[in-house]
C-alpha positions as CSV (number, residue, x, y, z in Angstrom):
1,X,-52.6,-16.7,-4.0
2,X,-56.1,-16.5,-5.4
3,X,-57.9,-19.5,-4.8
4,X,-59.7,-19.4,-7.8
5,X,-56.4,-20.1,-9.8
6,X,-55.6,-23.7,-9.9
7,X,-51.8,-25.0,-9.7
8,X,-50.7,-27.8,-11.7
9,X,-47.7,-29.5,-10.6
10,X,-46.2,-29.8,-13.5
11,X,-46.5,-25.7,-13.7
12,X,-44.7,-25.5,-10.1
13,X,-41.6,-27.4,-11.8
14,X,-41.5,-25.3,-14.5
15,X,-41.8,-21.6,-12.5
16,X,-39.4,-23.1,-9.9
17,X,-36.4,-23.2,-12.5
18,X,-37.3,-19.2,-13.2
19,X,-34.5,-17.4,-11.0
20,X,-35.6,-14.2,-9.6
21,X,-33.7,-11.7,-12.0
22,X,-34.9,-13.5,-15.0
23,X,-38.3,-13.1,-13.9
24,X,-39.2,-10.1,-15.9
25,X,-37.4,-11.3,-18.9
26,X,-39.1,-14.5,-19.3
27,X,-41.9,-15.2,-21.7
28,X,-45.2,-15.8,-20.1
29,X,-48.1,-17.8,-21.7
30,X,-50.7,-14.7,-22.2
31,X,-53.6,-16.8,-20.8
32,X,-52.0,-18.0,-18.1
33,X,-52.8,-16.0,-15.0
34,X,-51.0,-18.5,-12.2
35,X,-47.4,-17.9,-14.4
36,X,-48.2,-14.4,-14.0
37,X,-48.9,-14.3,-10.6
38,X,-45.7,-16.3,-9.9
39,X,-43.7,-14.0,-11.9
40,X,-44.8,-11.0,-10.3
41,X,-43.9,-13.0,-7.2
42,X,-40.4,-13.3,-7.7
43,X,-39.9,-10.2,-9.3
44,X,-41.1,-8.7,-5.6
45,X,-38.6,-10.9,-4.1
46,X,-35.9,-9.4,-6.1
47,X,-37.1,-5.9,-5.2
48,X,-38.3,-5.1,-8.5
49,X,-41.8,-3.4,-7.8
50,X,-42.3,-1.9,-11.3
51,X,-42.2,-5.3,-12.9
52,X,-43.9,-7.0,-10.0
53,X,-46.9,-4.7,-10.5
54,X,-46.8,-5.0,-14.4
55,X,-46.9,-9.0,-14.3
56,X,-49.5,-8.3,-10.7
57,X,-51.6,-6.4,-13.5
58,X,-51.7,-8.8,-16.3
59,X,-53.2,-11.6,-13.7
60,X,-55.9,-9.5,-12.9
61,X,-56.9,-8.5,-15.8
62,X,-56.7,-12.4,-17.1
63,X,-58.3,-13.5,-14.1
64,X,-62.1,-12.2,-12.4
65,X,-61.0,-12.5,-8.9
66,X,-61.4,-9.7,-6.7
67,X,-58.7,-10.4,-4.3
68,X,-56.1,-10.7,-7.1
69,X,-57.1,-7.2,-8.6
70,X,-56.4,-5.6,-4.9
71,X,-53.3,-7.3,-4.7
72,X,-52.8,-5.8,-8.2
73,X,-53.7,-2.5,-7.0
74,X,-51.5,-2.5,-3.6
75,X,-48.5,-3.4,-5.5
76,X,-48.3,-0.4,-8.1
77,X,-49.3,1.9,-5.5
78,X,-46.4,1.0,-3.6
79,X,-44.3,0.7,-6.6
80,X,-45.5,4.5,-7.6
81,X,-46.9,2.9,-10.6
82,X,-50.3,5.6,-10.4
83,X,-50.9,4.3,-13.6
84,X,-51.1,0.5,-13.3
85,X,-53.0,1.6,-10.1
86,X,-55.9,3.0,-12.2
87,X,-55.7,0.0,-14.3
88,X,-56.1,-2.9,-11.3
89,X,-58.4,-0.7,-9.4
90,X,-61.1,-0.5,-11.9
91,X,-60.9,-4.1,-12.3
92,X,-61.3,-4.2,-8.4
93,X,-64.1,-1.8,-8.6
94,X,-66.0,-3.8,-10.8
95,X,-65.6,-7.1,-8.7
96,X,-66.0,-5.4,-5.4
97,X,-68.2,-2.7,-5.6
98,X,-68.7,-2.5,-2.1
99,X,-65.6,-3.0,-0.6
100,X,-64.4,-0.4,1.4
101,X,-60.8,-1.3,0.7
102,X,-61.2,-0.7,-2.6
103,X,-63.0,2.9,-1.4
104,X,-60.0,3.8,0.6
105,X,-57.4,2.7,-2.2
106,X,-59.8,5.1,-4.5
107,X,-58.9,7.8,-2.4
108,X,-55.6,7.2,-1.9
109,X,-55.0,7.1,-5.5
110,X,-57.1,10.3,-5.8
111,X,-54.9,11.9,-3.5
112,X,-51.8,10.2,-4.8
113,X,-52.9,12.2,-8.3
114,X,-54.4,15.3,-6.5
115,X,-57.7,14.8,-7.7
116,X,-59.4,16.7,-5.0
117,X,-63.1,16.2,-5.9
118,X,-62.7,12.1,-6.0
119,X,-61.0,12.0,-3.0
120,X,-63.4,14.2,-1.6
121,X,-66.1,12.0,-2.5
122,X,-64.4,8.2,-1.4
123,X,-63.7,9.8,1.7
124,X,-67.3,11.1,2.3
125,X,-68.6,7.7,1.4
126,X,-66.3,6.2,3.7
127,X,-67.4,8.5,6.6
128,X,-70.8,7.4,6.2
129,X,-70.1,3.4,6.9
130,X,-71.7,2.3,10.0
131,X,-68.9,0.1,10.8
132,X,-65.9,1.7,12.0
133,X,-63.8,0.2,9.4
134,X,-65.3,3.0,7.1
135,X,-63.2,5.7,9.1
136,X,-60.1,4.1,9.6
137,X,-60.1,3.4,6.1
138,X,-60.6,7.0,5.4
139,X,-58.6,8.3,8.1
140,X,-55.4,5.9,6.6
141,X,-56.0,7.5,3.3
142,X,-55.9,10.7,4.5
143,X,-52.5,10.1,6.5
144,X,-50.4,8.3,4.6
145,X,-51.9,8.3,1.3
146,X,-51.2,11.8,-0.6
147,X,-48.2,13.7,-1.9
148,X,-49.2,16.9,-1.1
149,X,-49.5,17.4,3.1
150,X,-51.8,20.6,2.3
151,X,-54.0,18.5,0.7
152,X,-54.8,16.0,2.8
153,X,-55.2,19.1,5.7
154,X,-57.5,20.6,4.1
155,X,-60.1,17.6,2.8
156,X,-59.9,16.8,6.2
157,X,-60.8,20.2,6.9
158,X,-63.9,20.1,4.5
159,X,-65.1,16.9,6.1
160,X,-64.7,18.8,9.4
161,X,-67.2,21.6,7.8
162,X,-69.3,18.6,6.6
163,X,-69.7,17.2,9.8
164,X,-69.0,13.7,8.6
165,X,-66.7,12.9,11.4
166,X,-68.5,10.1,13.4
167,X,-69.6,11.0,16.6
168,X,-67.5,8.7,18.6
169,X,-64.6,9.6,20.1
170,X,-62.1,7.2,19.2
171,X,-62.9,8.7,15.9
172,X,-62.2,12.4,16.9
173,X,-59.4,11.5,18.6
174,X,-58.0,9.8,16.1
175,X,-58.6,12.7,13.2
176,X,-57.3,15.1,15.7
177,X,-54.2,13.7,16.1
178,X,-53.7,13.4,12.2
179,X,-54.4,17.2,12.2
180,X,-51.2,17.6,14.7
181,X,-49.2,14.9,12.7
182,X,-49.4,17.0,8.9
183,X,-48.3,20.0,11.0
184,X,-51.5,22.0,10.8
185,X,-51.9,24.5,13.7
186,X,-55.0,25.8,12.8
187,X,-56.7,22.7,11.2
188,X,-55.4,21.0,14.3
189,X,-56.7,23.7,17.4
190,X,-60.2,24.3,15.3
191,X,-60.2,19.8,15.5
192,X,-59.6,19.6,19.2
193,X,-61.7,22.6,19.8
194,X,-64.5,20.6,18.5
195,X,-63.6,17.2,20.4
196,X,-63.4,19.4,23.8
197,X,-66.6,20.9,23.0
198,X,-68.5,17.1,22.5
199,X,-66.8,15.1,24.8
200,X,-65.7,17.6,28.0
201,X,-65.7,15.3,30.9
202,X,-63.3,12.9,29.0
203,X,-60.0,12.6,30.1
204,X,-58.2,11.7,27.1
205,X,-59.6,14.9,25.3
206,X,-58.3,16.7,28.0
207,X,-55.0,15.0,26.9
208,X,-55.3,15.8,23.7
209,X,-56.3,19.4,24.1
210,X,-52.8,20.0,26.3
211,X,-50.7,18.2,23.5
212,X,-52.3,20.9,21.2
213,X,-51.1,23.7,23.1
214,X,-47.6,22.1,23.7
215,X,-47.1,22.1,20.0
216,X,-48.4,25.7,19.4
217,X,-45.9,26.7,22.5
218,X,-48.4,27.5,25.2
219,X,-46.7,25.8,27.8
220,X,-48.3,26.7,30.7
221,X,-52.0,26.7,29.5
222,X,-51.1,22.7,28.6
223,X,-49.4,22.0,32.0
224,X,-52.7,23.7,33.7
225,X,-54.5,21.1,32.1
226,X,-52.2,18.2,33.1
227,X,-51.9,19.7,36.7
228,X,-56.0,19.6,36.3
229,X,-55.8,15.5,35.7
230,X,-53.6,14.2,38.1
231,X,-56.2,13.2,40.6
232,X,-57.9,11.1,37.9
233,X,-54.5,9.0,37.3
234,X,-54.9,7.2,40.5
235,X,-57.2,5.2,39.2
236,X,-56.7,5.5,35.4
237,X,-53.5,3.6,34.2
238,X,-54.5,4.5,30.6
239,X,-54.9,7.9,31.9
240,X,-51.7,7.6,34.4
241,X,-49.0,6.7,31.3
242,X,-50.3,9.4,28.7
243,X,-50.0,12.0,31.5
244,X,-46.6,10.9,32.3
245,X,-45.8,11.1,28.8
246,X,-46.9,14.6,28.0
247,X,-45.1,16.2,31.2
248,X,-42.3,14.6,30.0
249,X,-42.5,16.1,26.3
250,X,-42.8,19.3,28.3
251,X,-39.1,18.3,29.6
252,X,-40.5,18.5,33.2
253,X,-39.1,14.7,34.5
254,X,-40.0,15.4,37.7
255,X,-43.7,15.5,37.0
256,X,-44.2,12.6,34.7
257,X,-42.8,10.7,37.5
258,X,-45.0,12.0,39.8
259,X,-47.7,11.1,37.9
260,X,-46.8,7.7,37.5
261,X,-46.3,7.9,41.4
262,X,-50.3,8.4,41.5
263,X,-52.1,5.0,42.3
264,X,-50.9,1.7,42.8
265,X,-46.8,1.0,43.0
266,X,-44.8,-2.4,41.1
267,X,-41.9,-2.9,39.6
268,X,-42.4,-2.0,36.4
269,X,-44.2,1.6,37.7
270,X,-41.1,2.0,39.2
271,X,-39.3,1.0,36.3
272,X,-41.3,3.7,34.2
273,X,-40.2,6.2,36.9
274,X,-36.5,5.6,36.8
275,X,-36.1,5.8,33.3
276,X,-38.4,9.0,33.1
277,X,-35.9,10.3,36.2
278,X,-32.9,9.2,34.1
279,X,-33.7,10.5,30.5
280,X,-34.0,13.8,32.3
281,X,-31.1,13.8,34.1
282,X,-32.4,14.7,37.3
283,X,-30.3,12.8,40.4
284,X,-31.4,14.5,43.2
285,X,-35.4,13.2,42.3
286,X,-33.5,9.4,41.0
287,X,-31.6,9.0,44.8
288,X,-34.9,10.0,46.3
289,X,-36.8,7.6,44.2
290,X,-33.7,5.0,45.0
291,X,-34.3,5.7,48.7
292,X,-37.7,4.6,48.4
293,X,-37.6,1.6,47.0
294,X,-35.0,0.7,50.0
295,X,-37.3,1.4,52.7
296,X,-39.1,-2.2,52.5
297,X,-36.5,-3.0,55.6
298,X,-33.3,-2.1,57.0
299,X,-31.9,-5.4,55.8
300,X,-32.8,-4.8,52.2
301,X,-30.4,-7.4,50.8
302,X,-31.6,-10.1,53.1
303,X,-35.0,-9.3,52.6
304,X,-37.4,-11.5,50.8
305,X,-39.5,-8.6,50.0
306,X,-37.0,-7.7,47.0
307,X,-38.0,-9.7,44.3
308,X,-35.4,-10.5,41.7
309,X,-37.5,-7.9,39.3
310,X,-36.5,-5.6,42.1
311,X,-33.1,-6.2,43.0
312,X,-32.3,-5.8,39.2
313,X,-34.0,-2.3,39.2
314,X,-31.9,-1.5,42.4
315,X,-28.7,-2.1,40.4
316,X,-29.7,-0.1,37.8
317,X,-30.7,3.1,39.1
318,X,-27.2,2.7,41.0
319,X,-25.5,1.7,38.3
320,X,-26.9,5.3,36.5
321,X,-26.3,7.0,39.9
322,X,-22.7,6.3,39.4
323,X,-22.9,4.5,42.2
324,X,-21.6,1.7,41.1
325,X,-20.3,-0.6,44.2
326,X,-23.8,-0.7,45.3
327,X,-24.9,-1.6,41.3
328,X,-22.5,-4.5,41.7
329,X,-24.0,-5.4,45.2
330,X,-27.0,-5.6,44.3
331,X,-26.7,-7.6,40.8
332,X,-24.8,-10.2,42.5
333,X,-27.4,-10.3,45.1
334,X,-29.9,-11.6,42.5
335,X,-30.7,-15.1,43.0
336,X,-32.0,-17.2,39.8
337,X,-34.1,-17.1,36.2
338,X,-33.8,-14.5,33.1
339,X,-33.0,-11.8,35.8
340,X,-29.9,-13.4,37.0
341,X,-28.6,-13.7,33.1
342,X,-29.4,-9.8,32.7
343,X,-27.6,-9.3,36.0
344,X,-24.9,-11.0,34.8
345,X,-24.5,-9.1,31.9
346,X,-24.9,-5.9,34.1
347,X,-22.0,-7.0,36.5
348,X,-19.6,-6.8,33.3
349,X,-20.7,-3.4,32.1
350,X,-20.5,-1.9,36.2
351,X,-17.3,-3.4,36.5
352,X,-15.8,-1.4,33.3
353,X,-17.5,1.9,34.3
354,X,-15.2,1.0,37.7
355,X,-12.3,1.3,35.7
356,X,-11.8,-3.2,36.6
357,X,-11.7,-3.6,32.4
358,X,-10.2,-6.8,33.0
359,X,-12.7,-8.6,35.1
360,X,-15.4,-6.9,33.5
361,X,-13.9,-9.2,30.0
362,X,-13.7,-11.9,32.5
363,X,-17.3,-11.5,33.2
364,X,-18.4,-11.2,30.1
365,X,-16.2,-14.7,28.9
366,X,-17.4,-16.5,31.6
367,X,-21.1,-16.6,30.5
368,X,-20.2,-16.7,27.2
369,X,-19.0,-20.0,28.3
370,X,-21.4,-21.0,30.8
371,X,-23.3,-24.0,29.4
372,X,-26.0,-23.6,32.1
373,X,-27.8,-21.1,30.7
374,X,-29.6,-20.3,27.2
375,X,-28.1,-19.6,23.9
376,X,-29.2,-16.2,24.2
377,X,-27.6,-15.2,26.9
378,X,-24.3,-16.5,26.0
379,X,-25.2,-14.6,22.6
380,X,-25.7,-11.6,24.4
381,X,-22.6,-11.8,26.2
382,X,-21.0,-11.4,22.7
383,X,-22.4,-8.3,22.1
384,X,-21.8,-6.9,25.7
385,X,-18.1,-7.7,25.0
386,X,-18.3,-6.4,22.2
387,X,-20.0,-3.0,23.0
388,X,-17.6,-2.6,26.0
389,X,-14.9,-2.9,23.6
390,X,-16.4,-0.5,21.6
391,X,-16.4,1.6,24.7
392,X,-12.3,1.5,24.9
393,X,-11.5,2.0,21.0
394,X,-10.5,-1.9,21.0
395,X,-10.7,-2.3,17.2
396,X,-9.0,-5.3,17.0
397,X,-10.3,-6.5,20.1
398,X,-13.8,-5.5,18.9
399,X,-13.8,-7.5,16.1
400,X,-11.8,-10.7,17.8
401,X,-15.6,-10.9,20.5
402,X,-17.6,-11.1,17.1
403,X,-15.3,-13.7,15.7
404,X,-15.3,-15.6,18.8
405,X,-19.5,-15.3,18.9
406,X,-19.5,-16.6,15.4
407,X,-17.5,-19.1,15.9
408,X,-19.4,-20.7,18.2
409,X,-22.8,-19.1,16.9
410,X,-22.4,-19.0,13.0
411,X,-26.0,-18.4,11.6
412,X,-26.7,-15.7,14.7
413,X,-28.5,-12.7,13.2
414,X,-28.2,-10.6,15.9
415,X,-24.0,-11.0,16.0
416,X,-23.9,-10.2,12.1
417,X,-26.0,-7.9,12.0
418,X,-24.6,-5.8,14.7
419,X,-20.7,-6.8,13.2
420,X,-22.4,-5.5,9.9
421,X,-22.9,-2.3,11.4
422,X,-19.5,-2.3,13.1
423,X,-17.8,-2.3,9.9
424,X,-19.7,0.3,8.2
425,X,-18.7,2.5,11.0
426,X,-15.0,1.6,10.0
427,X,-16.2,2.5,6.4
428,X,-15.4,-0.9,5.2
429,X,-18.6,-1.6,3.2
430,X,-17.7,-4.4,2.0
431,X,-17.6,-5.8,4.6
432,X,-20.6,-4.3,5.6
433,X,-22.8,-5.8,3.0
434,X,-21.2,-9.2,3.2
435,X,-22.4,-9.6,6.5
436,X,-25.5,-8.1,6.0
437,X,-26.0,-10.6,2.7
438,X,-25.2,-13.6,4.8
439,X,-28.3,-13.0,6.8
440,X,-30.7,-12.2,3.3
441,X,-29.1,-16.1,2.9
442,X,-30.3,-17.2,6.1
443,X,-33.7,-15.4,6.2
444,X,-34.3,-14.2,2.5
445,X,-37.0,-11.7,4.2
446,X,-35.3,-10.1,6.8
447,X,-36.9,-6.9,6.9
448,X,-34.0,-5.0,9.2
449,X,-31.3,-6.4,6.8
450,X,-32.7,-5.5,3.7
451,X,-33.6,-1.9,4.8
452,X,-29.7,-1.5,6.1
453,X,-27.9,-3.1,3.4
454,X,-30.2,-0.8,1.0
455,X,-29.7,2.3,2.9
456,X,-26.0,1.7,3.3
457,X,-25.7,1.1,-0.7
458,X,-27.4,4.7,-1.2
459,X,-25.6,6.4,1.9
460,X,-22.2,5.4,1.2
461,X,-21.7,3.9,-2.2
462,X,-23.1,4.8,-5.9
463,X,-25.4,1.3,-6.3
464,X,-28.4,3.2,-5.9
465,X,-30.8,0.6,-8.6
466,X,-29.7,-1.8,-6.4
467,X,-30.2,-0.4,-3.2
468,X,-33.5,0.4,-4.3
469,X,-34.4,-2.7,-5.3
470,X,-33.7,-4.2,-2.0
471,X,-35.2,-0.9,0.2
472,X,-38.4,-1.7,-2.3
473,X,-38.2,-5.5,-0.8
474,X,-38.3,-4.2,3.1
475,X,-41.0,-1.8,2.1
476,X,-43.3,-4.4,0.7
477,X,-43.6,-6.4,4.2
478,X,-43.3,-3.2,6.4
479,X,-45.0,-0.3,3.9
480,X,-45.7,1.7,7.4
481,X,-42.0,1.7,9.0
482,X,-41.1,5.2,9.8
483,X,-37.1,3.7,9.0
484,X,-37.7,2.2,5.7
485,X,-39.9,5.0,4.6
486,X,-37.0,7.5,5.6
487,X,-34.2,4.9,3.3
488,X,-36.7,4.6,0.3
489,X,-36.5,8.9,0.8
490,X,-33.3,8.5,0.9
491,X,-32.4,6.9,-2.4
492,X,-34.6,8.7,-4.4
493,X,-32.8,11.3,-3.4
494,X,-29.6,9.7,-4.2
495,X,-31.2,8.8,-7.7
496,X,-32.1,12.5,-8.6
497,X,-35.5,12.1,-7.6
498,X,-35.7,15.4,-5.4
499,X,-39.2,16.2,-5.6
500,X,-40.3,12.8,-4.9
501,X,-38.0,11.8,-1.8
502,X,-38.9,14.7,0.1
503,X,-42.8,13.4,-0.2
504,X,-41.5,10.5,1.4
505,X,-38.9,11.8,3.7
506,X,-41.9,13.8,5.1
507,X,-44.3,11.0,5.3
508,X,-41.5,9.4,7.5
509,X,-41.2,12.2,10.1
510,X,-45.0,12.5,10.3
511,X,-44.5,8.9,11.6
512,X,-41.8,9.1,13.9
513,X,-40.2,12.2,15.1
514,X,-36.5,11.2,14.2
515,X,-33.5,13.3,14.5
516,X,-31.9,11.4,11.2
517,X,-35.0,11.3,9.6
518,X,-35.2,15.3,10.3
519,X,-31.2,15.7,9.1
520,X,-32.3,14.1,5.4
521,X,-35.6,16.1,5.3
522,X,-33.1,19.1,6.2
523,X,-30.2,18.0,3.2
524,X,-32.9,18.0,0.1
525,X,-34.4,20.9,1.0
526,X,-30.7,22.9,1.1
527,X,-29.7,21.6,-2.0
528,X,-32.9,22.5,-3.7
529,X,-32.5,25.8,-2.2
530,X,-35.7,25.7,0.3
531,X,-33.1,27.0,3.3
532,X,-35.1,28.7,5.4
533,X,-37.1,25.5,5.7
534,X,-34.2,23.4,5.7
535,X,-32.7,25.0,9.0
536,X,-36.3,24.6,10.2
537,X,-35.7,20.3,10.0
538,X,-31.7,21.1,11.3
539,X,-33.0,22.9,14.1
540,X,-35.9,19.5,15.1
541,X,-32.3,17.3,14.3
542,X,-30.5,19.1,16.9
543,X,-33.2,19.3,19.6
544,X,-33.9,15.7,19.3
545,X,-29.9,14.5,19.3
546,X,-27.4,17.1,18.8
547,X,-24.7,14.5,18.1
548,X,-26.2,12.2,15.7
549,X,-24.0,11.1,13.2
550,X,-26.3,12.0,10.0
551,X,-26.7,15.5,11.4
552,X,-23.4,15.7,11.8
553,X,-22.9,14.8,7.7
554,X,-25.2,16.7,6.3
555,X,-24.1,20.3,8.5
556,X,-20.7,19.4,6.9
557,X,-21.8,18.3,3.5
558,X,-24.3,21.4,3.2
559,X,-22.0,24.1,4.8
560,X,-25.2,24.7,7.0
């Protein structure tokens, strides 16, 4: 709220009576910028962006406050109103000249409207900053602010040409990897070209450069370059993790644990390793890994050398070996604290994969029932049951651990949330939705409810005004999640709004590299006949989970 509008009491009183979807509807005094302001409030509560960026308008414009006109301005470009943008951010422009928000907004709008030349020239302006605000702002733009990928690419390209890139490297790096996130080869090999060329003896250029030629397929060139920084790992945990991380995106496990392996050993290295060793399936590099952390003494059970932390990790890497006596051995083997609880709840789910279903739902009862311990973990005990049941088709049984959990936990997000999503999987939306409206109720802004009960209204029923309205409320406190990005896609494209939706779908997968986000990308291209580029997005859906259930919809719905 502005500070330089004053409340009155007796206006609180009076705006507090106005319910949410009367907001738009209800006379406002044209001088009054605090009704306004309150209006547009609630109309953002109920989701309504359009109207919350018309009433966001009319304050600034009755009002000389600078922060109220960028409020203005931030709320129609995230409703899509460009027009009511242009409006608040020449009031902002006049009141804050030299902000450089209100110079990255510029050229978001600019690009918003493909006005080349304006964004062009905010973006030089913002390159020229001293402070490194001026760049990110720029760089933000640039990424997330356009319709038209090709667009941003190739501004960025001119400033390349321009040589208004700062020369820092943070700031190289960070403009290089936007040239590999809008899917530019070129743009993105001529970038890291240049950031090799000024800053050769820096490890995470080298990084960057092998990324490069993962994603333009030269494999071995990039894994040269890896091979090339494994000495520096050892003492470089910065350098250590991103190594790991790009062997791994080469599919070669093995090696990304290795490279963790370089330089000092804990628990949560070990950790890293394990999973790395277990996401790629390898065994035979997992049981030697298991050996080693065994070697601390012949009496490793015994042996105060194995930490609680470590004990845990024991079971699990059993527990994924299939060897799951040992897992149970060594989870009842640890002694106290938080890692006991997660033991516990490990003990249950070992003791089902041993076929012992029975005592692995006595487990689970038993610290749901065990007064000793936090809420939490009796919560989580819920939804342990509750996924083992899962596990053995229990509907009814499945159903009976989350009636049980909010029975004795009746406000717990976490058990209706996930009993929300149990019943849409049983296609009972109703259900669905009532669950996930109990939590709005209890938390009014919950962001992860009001993104599923939106995308579930445009996935599997025809409320799609209303499942925007409540996607528009998730995107106004998380405008940058790759998720609700991918549902606001979504139900555009439910609504019709083809052209628009895939500008969003694609901003989402330039975020996060998401097999469902890939499978909607793929649907609205099909049915707009784009297939060749459609199968393109099927084929990035089936790479990153074959089996995901909104692949497995849209191959059926689109015949593809």
């Amino acid at each position: 709220m502005p500070a330089m509008i004053r409340i009155t009491v007796a206006a609180l009183l009076a705006l507090a009576l106005i319910q949410p979807a009367q907001a738009a509807k209800k006379p406002v005094s044209a001088d009054d910028p605090l009704a306004a302001v309150m209006a547009g409030e609630f109309a953002l509560q109920a989701g309504q962006l359009p109207e919350a960026s018309r009433w966001y308008l009319e304050a600034a414009q009755q009002d000389d406050d600078a922060g109220l006109a960028e409020r203005a301005t931030r709320i129609a470009l995230l409703a899509n109103e460009d027009s009511r943008a242009a409006e608040a951010l020449k009031l902002w422009r006049q009141r804050a000249p030299k902000s450089m928000a209100m110079r990255g907004a510029e050229a978001t709008l600019a690009l918003r409207e493909g006005d080349a030349r304006t964004a062009r020239r905010e973006l030089g302006a913002l390159m020229k900053e001293p402070d490194d605000l001026g760049w990110r702002h720029a760089l933000t733009a640039l990424g997330s602010g356009g319709k038209d990928p090709k667009l941003s690419a190739r501004l960025l390209d001119e400033l390349v040409d321009d040589e208004a890139i700062p020369d820092k490297l943070q700031a190289w790096l960070a403009f290089a990897g936007l040239a590999q996130q809008l899917d530019q080869p070129k743009l993105s090999e001529r970038i890291v070209g240049d950031v090799v060329e000024r800053f050769p003896e820096e490890p995470l250029v080298a990084l960057l450069h092998a990324r490069q030629l993962r994603q333009v397929d030269k494999q071995d060139e990039a894994r040269k370059i890896l091979d090339g920084l494994l000495p520096t790992a050892a003492s470089n945990s910065t350098v250590r993790l991103n190594l790991a991380e790009e062997y791994d995106r080469l599919g070669d496990a093995v090696a990304a644990s290795n490279a963790l392996a370089q330089g000092p050993q804990d628990t949560l290295t070990y950790s890293l390793r394990a999973s790395l060793l277990a996401k790629g399936d390898n065994n035979d590099a997992l049981s030697k890994l298991y050996d080693e952390l065994r070697r601390d003494s012949d009496e490793a059970l015994d042996s105060d050398r194995y930490s609680p932390d470590r004990r845990l990790l024991l079971g699990k890497i059993a527990e994924f070996l299939k060897r799951n006596e040992e897992a149970l051995t060594w989870y009842r083997s640890v002694p106290t604290g938080d890692q006991r609880t997660e033991a516990r709840l490990r003990i249950a789910s070992t003791l089902y994969e041993l076929k012992r279903k029975d005592e692995a739902f006595a487990e689970a009862r038993r610290l749901q029932g065990d007064a000793t311990v936090e809420d939490e973990a009796r919560r989580d005990a819920y939804l342990m049951e509750a996924e083992l049941r899962q596990k053995d088709e229990d509907d009814a049984g499945e159903l009976d651990v989350f009636a049980r959990g909010l029975a004795a936990y009746p406000d717990d997000l976490g058990l209706l949330y996930s009993r929300g999503l149990a019943w849409e999987r049983r296609d009972r939306i109703d259900r669905a939705e009532a669950d996930f409206r109990k939590i709005l109720v209890i938390d009014p802004e919950n962001v992860a409810a009001l993104n599923a009960l939106g995308y579930t209204l445009a996935d599997r029923t025809n409320r799609y005004q209303e499942a925007l309205e409540l996607i528009d409320r998730a995107r106004t406190a998380a405008p940058e999640d790759a998720a609700i990005i991918d549902s606001y896609g979504w139900v555009l494209y439910r609504l019709g709004r083809n052209k628009e939706a895939l500008v969003e779908l694609r901003r989402a997968f330039t975020l996060q590299k998401d097999p469902e986000i890939a499978s909607h990308i793929a649907e609205v291209l099909w049915v707009t006949g784009q297939k060749d580029e459609a199968r393109r997005y099927f084929d990035e859906a089936r790479k990153l989970d074959p089996e995901n259930r909104a692949l497995q919809r849209a191959l059926e719905k689109t015949g593809a």
